[in-house]
C-alpha angles and dihedrals in degrees: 000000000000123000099236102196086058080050094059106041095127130329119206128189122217136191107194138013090248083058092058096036089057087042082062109042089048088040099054094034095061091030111057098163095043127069134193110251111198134012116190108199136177119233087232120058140152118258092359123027116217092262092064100042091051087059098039084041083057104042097044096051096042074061096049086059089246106157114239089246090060097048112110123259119241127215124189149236119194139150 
């Protein structure tokens, strides 16, 4: 079962894959010991589609020096 208090942590809404890009980018460049675990996207947003920011997500944080392990881990939403 799942440990509900790692589950809630801290939830953030996004309207666009620039939104979430920029959330990133701010987020791992103040916090340099913490990592963002799960981001749940949809194929189809605004400004970047999921696609896109999976690859920018992951080329922006391999130069950042993130190690894969602590990338975060994408889920998505497609119809």
């Amino acid at each position: 079962m799942f440990d509900e208090l790692k589950l809630r942590k801290q939830t953030t809404f996004f309207n666009s894959g620039i939104s979430i890009a920029k959330s990133i980018s701010e987020y791992y460049h103040e916090k340099e010991d913490n990592q963002v675990a799960l981001i749940i996207i949809d194929h189809k947003m605004p400004g970047m589609d999921g696609v896109e920011l999976i690859k920018w997500t992951r080329d922006y944080l391999k130069k950042k020096r993130v190690a894969p392990e602590d990338m975060p881990h994408f889920a998505f939403r497609a119809q």
